[in-house]
N, C-alpha and C positions, 0 to 999 in steps of 0.2 A: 261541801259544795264545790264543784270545778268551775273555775273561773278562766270561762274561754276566752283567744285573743286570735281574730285573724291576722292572717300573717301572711307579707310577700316571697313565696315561696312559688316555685315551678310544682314541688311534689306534695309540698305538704299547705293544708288550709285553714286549718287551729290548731291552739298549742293547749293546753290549759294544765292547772295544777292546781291540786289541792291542800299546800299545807305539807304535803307529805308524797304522793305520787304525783307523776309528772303524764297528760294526756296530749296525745298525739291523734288528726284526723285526716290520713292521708287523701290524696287527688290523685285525678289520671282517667285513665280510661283500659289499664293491663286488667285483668283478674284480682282481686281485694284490694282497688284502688276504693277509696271514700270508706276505708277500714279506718275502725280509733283503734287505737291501741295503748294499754294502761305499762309503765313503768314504772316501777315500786320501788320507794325509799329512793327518790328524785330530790336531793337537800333543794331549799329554796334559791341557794346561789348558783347554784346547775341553771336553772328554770330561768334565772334572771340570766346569767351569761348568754345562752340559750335565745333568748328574746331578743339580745341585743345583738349577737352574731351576723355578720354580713349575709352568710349562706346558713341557712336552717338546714336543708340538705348535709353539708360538709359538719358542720356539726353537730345529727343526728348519727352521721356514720362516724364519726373520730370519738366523740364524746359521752356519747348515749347508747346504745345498739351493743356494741358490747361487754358492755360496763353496770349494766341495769337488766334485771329479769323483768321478762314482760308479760304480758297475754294479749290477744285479740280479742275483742271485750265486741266487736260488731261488723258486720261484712252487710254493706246495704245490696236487696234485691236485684239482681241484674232487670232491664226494662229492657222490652219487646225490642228495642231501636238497637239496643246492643250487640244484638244477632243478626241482623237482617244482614243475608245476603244477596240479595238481588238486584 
């Protein structure tokens, strides 16, 4: 079971881990913002460093990103407002 935690972060909105990977759910408003994304074999001291880090961001790109394989596990529906251009 993933045990989410929101989080002050400009990019990023939960964190969560299971014991074993580490769950990311990003923010925004670019193209696959409000995507999770699973990181696999995430030790539990990663996840706790991770939590307690000043910038979630800076420690996602220094620490996590590419140091851990991942996948995109969800990319939520774009909604009608997203598009409008008029």
């Amino acid at each position: 079971m993933i045990n989410w935690t929101l989080v002050d972060s400009s990019a990023i909105a939960r964190i969560g881990h299971d014991g074993k990977d580490l769950f990311i759910k990003f923010k925004g408003f670019e193209p696959g913002a409000g995507s999770i994304y699973q990181y696999f074999e995430v030790p539990e001291f990663v996840y706790v460093e991770f939590m307690n880090s000043r910038s979630k961001s800076k420690f996602h790109d220094e620490y996590i990103l590419s140091r851990y394989s991942s996948k995109k596990m969800s990319t939520p529906k774009p909604t009608s407002t997203q598009y409008f251009t008029g």
